[in-house]
Steps between C-alpha positions, in 0.01 A plus 500: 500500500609675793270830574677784691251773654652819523307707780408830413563795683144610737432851239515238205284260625259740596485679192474126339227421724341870409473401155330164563224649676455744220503244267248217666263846621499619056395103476353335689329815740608314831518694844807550649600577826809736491677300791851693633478757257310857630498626156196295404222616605226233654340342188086439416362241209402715289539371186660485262811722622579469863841610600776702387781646690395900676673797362684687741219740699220386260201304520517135244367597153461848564128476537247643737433117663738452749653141624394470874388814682802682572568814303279745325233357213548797266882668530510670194317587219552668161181733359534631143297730336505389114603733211620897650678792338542475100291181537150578532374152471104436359308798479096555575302719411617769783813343658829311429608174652780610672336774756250214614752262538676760716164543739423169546870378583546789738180387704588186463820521683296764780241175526746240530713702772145507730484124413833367543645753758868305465531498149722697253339690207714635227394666238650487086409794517257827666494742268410543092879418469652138339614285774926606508389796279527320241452657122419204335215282526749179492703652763221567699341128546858423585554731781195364627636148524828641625321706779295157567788289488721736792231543721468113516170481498295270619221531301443709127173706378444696208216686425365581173216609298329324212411616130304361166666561178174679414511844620415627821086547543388355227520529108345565188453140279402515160208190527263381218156579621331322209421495123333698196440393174696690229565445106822428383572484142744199403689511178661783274348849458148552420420143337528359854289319667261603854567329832322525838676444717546546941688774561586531890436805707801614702466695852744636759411353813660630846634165654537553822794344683402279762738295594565492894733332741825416725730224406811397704788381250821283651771377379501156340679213660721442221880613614645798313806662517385831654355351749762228613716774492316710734457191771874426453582909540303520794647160666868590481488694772433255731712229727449183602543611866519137657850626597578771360771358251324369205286732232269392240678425170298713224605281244491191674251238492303570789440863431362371128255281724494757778369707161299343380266378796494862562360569133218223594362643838566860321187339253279360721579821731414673281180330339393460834467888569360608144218214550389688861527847345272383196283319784460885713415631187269268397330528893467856418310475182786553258515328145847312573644304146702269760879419510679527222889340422708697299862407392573828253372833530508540874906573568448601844322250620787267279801718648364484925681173682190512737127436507358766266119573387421750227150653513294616240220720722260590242460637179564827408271476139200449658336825577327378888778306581760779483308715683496210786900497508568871479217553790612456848230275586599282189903492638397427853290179427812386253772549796208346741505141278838523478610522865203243521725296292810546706397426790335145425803416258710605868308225640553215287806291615773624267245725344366226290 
């Protein structure tokens, strides 16, 4: 049979060839060279994701690692300060979640400034306020996503504080301390019969609540809606600016790829960072419980289409502990390990 080859027109082909490198990159994790096209950026082995097309004025991936050396490391990045307003968050024995939070994000942001002269800090919020001024809860974590999500950020930390169910301090347990003998009579009225038996002696004892620690939580690998969403959201704004006539199709099959690559370095982006914070803390003497995935529970970090890092600075139930992050000392050392953090994830080729 007689083939006929139909040539395509140049934007076409491109866009074919676009979608081919994509594809082989998602499986195979080759190295590309971008050839005539100057909207790739120059391309490293890092495996396993190695190339996707740049968004118009923004760095591959959105994270703090840059490809090559041209451009700043760290061009924005979104601070919020868990819980605020109606939502107190945990609560200590003298203080509520939500005003640490506040402290430590605020010098947090002053710290990173000094650090990373170039970069752009915003805030979810800087006062008791709900990020939006919000007066829900729900509307609140949402705001905080949307505010994320606008400013493009590059990168996404949330601080928190931790709690026991057990209340704050300590408690009172009822324990069995040990045993007395005592008669029991068995059987009806008087004609029963005697029985010695153990009895056990009950005491209140104050348990004291001693658990201790920071924990850095990410979101799991596993693609959800929200976040899909929020990559796709953030990607529509941007052109294929190989010549200026030919925009990313947000339904089309490369921007699923495009998507989903993105989801994969937002992971190990992401993992990458929370494992150095937990290292800093763990140089400075902290208890650290490690990184932990989450796939429900954590809607912010679910609803941000960029790297994003919640962390859980302490707990606020045990009695030493909250005095550490409410003290200025305590808030320093935490925004000292966490620019720590920063700056050696900033180092690592695509922050990996």
């Amino acid at each position: 049979m007689l083939s006929i080859v139909v040539p395509l027109p140049f934007y076409r082909m491109k866009k074919v060839f676009t979608w081919l490198i994509l594809t082989a990159t998602f499986l195979f994790g080759a190295s590309f060279s971008a050839g005539p096209f100057h909207d790739f950026h120059s391309l490293r082995s890092v495996a396993p994701f190695h190339a996707v097309p740049s968004f118009k004025g923004r760095a591959p991936f959105h994270t703090v690692g840059s490809f090559g050396s041209s451009g700043p490391i760290l061009r924005t990045i979104v601070l919020d300060a868990g819980h605020g307003g109606l939502d107190p968050g945990t609560a200590g024995l003298f203080s509520h979640e939500k005003n640490v939070t506040l402290k430590i994000t605020l010098k947090l942001g002053a710290a990173i400034k000094r650090a990373f002269p170039g970069t752009k800090i915003v805030y979810t919020r800087t006062t008791d306020a709900l990020p939006g001024n919000a007066t829900t809860t729900k509307q609140g974590i949402y705001n905080r996503a949307i505010i994320a999500n606008q400013a493009k950020g590059d990168l996404f930390i949330s601080i928190h504080c931790d709690a026991t169910v057990e209340p704050p301090g300590g408690h009172y347990e009822d324990r069995i301390t040990g045993y007395r003998k005592k008669a029991v009579y068995t059987g009806p009225g008087h004609s029963g019969r005697r029985k010695i038996v153990d009895a056990p002696i009950h005491q209140s004892v104050w348990v004291k609540n001693t658990k201790i620690g920071a924990t850095a939580f990410i979101w799991k690998a596993d693609r959800s809606d929200l976040k899909g969403d929020a990559i796709d959201q953030i990607g529509q704004d941007s052109k294929d600016v190989s010549d200026g006539t030919d925009a990313w199709d947000a339904d089309g099959p490369e921007a699923r790829i495009r998507a989903e690559l993105y989801e994969k370095k937002y992971f190990s982006s992401s993992a990458s960072l929370a494992n150095l914070v937990e290292e800093e803390f763990a140089k400075a003497g902290r208890k650290t419980w490690g990184v932990r995935q989450r796939g429900a529970g954590i809607k912010v970090l679910e609803a941000t289409g960029m790297p994003s890092v919640l962390i859980e600075t302490g707990y606020l139930s045990n009695k030493e502990e909250e005095r550490y992050l409410n003290g200025d000392r305590g808030q320093r050392e935490i925004v000292r390990n966490i620019v720590h953090a920063l700056v050696r994830y900033s180092q690592k080729p695509e922050g990996r």
